[in-house]
PDB file of N, CA, C and O in Angstrom, chain B, residues numbered from 101:
ATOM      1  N   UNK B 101     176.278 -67.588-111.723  1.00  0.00           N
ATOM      2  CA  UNK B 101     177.007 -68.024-110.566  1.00  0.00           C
ATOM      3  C   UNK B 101     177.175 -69.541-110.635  1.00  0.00           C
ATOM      4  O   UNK B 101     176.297 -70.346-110.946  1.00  0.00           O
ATOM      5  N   UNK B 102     178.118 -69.738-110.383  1.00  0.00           N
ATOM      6  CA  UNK B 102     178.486 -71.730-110.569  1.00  0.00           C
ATOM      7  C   UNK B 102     178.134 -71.950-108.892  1.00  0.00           C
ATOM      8  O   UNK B 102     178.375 -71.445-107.796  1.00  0.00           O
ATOM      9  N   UNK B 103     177.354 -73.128-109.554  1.00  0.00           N
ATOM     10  CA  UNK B 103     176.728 -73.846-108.639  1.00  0.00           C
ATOM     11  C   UNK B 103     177.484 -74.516-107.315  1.00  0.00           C
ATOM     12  O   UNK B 103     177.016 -74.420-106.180  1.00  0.00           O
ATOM     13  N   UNK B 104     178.572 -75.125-107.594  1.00  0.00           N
ATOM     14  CA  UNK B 104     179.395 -75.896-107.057  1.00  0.00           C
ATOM     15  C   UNK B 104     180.473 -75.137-106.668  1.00  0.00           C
ATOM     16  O   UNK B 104     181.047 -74.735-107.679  1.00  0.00           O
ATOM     17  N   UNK B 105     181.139 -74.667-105.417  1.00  0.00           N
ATOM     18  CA  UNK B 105     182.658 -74.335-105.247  1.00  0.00           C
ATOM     19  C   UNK B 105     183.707 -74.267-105.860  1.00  0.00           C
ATOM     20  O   UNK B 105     184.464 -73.307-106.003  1.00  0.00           O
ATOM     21  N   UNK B 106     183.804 -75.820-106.428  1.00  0.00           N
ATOM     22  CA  UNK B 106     184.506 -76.525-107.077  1.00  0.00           C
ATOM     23  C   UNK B 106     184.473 -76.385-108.350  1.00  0.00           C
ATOM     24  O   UNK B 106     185.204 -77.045-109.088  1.00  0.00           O
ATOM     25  N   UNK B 107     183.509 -75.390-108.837  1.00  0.00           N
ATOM     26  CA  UNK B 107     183.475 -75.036-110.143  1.00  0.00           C
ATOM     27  C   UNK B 107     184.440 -73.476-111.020  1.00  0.00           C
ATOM     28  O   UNK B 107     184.529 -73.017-112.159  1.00  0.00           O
ATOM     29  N   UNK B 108     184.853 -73.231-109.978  1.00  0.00           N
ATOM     30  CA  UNK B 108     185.444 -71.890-109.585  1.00  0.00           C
ATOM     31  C   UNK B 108     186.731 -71.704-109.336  1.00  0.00           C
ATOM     32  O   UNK B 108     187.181 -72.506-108.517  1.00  0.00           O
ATOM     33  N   UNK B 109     187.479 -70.931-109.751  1.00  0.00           N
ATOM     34  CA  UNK B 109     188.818 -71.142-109.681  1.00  0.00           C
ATOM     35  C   UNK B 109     189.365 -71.314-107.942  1.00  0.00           C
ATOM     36  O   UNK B 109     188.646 -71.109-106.964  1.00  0.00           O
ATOM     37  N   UNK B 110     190.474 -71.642-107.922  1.00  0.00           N
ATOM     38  CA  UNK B 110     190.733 -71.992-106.666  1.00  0.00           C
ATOM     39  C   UNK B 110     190.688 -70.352-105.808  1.00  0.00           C
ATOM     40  O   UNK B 110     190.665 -70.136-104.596  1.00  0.00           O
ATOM     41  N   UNK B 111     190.687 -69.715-106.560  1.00  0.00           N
ATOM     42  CA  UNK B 111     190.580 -68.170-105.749  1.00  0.00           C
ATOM     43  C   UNK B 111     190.417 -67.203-106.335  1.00  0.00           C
ATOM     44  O   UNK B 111     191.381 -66.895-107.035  1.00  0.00           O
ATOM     45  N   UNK B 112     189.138 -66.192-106.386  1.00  0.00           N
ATOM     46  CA  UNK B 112     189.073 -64.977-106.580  1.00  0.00           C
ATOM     47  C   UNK B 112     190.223 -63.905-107.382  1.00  0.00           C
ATOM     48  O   UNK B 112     189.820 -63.149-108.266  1.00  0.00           O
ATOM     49  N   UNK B 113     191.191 -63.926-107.106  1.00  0.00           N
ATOM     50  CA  UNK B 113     192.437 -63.328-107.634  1.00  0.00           C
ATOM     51  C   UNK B 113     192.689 -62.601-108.846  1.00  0.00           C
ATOM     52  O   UNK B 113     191.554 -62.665-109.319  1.00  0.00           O
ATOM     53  N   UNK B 114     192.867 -62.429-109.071  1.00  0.00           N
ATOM     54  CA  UNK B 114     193.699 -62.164-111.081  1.00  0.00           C
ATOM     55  C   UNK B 114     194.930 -61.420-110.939  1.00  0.00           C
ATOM     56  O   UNK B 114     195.366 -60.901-111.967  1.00  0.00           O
ATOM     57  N   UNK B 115     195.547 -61.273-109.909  1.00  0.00           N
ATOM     58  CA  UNK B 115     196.569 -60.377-109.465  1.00  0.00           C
ATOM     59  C   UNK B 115     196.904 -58.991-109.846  1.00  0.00           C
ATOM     60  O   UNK B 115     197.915 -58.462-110.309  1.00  0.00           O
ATOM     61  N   UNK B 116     195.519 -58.496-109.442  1.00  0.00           N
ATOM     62  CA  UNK B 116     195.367 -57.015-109.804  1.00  0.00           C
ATOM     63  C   UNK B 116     195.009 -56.012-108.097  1.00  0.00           C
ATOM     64  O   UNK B 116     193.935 -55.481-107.814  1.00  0.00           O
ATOM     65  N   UNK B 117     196.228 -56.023-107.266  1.00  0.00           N
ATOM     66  CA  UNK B 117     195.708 -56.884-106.139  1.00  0.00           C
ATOM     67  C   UNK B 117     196.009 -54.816-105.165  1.00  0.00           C
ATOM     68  O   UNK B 117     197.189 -54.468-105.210  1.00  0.00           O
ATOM     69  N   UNK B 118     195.151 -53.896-104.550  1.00  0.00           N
ATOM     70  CA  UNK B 118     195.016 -53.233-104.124  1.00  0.00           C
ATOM     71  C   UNK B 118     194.929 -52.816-102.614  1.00  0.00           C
ATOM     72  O   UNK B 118     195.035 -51.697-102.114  1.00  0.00           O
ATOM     73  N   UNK B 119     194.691 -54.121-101.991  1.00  0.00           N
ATOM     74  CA  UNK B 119     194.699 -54.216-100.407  1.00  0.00           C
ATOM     75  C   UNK B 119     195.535 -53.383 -99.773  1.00  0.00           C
ATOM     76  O   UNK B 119     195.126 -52.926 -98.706  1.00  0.00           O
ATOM     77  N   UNK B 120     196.872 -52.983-100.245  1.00  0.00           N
ATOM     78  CA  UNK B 120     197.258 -52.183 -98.958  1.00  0.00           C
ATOM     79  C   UNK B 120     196.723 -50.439 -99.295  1.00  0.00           C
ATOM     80  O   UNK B 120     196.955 -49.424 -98.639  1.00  0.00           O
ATOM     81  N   UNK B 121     196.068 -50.592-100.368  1.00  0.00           N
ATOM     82  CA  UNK B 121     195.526 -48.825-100.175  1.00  0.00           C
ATOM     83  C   UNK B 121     193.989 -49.141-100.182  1.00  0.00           C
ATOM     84  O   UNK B 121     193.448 -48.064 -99.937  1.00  0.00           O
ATOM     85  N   UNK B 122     193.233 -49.902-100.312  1.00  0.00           N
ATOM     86  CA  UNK B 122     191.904 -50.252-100.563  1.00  0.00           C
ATOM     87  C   UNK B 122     191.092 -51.076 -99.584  1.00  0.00           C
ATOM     88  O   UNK B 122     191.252 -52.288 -99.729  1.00  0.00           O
ATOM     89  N   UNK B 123     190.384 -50.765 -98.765  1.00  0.00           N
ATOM     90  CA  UNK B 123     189.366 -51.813 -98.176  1.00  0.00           C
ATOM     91  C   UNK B 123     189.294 -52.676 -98.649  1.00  0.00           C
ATOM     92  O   UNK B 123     189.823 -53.655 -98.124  1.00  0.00           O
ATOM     93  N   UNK B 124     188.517 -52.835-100.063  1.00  0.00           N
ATOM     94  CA  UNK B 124     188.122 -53.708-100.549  1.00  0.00           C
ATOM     95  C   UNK B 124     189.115 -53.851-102.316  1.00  0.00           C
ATOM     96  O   UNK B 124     189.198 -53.011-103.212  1.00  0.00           O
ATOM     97  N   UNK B 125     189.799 -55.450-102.215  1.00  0.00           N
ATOM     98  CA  UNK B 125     190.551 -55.399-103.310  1.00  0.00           C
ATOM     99  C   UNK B 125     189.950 -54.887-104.736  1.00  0.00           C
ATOM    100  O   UNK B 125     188.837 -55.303-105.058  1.00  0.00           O
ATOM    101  N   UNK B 126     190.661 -53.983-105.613  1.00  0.00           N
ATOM    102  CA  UNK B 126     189.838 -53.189-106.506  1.00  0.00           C
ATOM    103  C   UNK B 126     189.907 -54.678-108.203  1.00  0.00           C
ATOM    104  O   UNK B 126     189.290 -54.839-109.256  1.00  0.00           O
ATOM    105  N   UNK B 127     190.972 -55.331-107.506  1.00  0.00           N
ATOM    106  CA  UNK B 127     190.730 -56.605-108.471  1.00  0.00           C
ATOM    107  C   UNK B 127     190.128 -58.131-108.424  1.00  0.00           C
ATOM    108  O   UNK B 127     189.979 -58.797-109.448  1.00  0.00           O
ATOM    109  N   UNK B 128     189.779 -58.635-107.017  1.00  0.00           N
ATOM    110  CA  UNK B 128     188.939 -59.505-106.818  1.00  0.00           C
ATOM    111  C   UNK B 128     187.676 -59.308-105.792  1.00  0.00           C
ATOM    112  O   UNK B 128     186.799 -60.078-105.400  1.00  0.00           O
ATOM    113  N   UNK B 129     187.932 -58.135-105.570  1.00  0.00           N
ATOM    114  CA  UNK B 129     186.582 -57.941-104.136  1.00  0.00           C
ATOM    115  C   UNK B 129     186.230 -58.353-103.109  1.00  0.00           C
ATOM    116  O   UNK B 129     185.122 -58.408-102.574  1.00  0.00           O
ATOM    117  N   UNK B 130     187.624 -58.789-102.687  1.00  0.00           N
ATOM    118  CA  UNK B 130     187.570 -59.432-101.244  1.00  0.00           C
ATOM    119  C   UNK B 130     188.343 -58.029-100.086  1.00  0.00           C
ATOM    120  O   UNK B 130     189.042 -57.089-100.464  1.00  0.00           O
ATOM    121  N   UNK B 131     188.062 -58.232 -99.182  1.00  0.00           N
ATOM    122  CA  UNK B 131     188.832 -57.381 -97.934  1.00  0.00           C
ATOM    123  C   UNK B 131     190.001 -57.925 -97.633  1.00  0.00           C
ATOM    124  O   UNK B 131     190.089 -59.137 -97.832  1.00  0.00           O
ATOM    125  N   UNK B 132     190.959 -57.348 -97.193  1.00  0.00           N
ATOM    126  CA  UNK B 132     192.022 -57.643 -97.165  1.00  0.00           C
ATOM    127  C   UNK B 132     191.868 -58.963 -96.190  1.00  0.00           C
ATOM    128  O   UNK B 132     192.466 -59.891 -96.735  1.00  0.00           O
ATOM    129  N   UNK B 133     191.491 -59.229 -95.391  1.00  0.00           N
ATOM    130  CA  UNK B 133     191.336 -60.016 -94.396  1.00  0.00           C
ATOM    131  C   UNK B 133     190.706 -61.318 -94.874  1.00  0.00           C
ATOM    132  O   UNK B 133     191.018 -62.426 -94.437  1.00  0.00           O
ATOM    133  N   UNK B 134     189.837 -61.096 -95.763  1.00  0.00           N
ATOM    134  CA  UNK B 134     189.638 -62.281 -96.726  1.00  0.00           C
ATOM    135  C   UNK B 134     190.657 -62.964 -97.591  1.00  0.00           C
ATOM    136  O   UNK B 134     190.756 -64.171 -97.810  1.00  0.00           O
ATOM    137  N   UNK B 135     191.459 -61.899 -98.081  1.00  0.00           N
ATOM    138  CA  UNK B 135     192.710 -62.385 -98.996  1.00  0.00           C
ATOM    139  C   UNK B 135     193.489 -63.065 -98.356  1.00  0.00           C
ATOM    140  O   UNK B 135     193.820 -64.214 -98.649  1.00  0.00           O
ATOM    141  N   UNK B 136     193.999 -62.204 -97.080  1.00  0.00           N
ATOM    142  CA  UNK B 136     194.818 -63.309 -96.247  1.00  0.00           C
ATOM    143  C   UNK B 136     194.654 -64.550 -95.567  1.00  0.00           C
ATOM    144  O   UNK B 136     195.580 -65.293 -95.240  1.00  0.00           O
ATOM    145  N   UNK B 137     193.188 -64.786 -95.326  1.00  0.00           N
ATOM    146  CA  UNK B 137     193.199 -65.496 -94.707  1.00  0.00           C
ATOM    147  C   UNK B 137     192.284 -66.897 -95.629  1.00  0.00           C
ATOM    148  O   UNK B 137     191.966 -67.937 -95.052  1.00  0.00           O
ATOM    149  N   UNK B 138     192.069 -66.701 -96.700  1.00  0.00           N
ATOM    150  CA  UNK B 138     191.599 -67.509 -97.823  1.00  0.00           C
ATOM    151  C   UNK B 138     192.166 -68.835 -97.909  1.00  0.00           C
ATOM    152  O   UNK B 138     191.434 -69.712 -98.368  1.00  0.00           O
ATOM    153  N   UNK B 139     193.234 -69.112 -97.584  1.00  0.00           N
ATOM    154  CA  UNK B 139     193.831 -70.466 -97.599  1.00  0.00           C
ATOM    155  C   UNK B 139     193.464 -71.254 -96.440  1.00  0.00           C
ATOM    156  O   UNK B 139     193.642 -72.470 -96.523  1.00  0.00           O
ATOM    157  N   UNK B 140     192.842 -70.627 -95.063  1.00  0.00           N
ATOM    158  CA  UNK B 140     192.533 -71.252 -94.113  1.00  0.00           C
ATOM    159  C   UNK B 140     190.862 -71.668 -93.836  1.00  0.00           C
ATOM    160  O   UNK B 140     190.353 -72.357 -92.952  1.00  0.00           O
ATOM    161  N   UNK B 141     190.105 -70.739 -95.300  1.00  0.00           N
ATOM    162  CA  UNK B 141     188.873 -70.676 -94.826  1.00  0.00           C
ATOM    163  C   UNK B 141     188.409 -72.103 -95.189  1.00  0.00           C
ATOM    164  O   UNK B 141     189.151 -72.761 -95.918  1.00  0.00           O
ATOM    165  N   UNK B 142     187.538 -72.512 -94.860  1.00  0.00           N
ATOM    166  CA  UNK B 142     186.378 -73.347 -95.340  1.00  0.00           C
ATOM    167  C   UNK B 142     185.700 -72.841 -96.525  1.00  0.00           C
ATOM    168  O   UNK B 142     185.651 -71.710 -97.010  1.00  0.00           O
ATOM    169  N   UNK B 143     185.037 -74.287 -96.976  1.00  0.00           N
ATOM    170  CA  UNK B 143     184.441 -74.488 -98.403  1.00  0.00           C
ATOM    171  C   UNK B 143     182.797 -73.094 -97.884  1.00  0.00           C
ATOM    172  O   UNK B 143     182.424 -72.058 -98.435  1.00  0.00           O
ATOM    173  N   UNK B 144     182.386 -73.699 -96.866  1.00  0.00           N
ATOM    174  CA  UNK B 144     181.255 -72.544 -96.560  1.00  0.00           C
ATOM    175  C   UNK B 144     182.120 -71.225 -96.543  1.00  0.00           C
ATOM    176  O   UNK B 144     181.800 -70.442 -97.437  1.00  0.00           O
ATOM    177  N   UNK B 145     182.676 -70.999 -96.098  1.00  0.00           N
ATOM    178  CA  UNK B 145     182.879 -69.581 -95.661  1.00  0.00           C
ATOM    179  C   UNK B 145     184.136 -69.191 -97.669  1.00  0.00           C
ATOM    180  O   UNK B 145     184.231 -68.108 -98.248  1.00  0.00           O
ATOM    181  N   UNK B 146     184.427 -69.791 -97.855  1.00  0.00           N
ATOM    182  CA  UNK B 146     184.886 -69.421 -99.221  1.00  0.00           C
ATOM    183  C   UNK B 146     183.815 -69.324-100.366  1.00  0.00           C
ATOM    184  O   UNK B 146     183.880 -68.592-101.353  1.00  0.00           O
ATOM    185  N   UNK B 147     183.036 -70.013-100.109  1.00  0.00           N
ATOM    186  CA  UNK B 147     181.371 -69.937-100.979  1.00  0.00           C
ATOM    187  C   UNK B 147     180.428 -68.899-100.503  1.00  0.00           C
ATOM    188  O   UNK B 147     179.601 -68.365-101.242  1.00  0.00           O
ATOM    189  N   UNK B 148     180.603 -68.582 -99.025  1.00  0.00           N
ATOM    190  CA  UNK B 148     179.998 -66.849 -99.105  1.00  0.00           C
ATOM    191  C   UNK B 148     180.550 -65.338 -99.548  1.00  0.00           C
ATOM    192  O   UNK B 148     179.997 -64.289 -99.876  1.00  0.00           O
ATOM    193  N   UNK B 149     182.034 -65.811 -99.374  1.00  0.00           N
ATOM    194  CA  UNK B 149     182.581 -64.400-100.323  1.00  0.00           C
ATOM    195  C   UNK B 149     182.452 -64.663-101.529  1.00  0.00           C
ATOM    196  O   UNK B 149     182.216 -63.595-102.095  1.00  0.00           O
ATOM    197  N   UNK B 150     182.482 -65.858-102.575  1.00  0.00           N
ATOM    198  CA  UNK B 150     182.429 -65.768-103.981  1.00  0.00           C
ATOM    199  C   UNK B 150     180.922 -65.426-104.375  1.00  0.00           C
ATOM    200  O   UNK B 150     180.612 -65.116-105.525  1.00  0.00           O
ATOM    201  N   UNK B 151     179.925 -65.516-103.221  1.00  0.00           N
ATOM    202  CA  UNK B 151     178.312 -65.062-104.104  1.00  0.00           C
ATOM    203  C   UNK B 151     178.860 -63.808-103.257  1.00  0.00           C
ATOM    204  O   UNK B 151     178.839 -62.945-104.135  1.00  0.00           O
ATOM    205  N   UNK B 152     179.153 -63.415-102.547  1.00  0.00           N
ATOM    206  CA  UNK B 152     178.805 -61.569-102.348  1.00  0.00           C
ATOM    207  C   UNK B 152     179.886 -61.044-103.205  1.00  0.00           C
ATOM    208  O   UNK B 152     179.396 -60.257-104.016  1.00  0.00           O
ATOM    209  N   UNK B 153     181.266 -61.176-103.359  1.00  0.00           N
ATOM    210  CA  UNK B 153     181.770 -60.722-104.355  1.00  0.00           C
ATOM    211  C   UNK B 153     181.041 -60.869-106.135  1.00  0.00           C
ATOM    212  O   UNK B 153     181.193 -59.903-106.883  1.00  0.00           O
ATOM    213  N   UNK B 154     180.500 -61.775-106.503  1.00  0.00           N
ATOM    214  CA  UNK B 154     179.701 -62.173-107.556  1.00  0.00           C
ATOM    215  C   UNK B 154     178.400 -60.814-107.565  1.00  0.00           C
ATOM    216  O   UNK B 154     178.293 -59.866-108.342  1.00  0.00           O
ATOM    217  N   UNK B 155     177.591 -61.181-106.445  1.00  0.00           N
ATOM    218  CA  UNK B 155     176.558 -60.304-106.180  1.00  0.00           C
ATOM    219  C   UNK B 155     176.689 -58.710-106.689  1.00  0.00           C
ATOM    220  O   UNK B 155     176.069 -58.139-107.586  1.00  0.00           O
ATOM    221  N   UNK B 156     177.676 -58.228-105.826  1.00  0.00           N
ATOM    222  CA  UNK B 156     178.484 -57.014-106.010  1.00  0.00           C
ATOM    223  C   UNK B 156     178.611 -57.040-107.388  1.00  0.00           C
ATOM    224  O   UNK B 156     177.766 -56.347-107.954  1.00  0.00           O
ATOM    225  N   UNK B 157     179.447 -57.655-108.161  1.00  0.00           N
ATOM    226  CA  UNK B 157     180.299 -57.317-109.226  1.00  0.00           C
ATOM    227  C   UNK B 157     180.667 -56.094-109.439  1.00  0.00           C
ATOM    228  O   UNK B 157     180.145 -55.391-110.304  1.00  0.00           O
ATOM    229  N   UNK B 158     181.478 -55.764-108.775  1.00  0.00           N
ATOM    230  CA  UNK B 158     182.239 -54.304-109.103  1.00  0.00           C
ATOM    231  C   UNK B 158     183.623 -54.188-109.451  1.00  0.00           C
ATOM    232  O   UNK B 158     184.225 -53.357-110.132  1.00  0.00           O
ATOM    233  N   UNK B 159     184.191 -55.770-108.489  1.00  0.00           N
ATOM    234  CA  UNK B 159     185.330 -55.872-109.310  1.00  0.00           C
ATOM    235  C   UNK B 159     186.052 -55.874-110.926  1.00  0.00           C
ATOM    236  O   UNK B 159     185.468 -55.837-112.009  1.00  0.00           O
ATOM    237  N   UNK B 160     187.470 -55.930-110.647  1.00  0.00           N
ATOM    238  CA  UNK B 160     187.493 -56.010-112.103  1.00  0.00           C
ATOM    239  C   UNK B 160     187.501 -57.122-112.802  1.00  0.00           C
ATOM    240  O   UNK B 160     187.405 -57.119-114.029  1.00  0.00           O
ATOM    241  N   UNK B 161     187.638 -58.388-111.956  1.00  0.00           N
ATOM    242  CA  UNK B 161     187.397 -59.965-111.926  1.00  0.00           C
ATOM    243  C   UNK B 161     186.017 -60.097-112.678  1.00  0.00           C
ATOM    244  O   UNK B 161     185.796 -61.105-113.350  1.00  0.00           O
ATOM    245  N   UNK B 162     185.050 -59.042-112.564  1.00  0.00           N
ATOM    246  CA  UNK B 162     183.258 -59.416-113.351  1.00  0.00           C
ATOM    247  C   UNK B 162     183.114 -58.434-113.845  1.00  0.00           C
ATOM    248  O   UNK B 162     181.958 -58.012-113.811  1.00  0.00           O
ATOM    249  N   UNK B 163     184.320 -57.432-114.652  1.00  0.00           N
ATOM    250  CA  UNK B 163     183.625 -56.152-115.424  1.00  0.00           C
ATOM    251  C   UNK B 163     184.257 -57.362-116.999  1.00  0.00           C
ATOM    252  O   UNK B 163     185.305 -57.990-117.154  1.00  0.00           O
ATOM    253  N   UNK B 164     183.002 -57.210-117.879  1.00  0.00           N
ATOM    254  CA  UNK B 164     183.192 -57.299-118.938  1.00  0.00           C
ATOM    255  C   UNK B 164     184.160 -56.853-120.240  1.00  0.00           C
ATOM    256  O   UNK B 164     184.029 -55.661-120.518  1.00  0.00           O
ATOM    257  N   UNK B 165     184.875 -57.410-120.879  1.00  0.00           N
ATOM    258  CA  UNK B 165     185.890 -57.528-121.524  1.00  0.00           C
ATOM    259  C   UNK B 165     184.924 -56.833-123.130  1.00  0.00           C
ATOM    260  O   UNK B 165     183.917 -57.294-123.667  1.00  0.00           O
ATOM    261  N   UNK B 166     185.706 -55.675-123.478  1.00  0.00           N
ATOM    262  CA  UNK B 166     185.554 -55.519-124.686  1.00  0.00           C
ATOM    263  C   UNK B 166     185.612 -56.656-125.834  1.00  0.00           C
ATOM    264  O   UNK B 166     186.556 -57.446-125.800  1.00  0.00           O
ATOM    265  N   UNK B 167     184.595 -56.771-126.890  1.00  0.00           N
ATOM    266  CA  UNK B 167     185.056 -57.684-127.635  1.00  0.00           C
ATOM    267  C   UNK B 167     185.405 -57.210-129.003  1.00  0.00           C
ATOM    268  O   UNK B 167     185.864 -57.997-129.831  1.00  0.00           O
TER     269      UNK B 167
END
């Protein structure tokens, strides 16, 4: 997990993006309500969805890449 906010891309994303059939996006692991409203959040409140999305890792944003 990066330490710093600022170490992290500006957003969760990869545009693999499921929200209107999915609770929870099946490509960055945010709720829809997080997605939308991500540009308004704060550095705290954007640094608690990236450790519980992190935490989780179920997305496809933290499934490991064949090598």
């Amino acid at each position: 997990m990066a330490s710093n906010l600022h170490d992290l891309p500006d957003s969760p994303c990869i545009g693999v993006c499921s929200t209107l059939f999915d609770d929870i996006c099946k490509g960055c692991g945010r709720t829809a309500i997080e997605v939308s409203n991500w540009v308004f959040m704060t550095d705290d409140e954007k640094r608690a969805v990236w450790d519980r999305i992190q935490f989780e890792g179920t997305a496809m944003r933290f499934r490991q890449k064949p090598s």
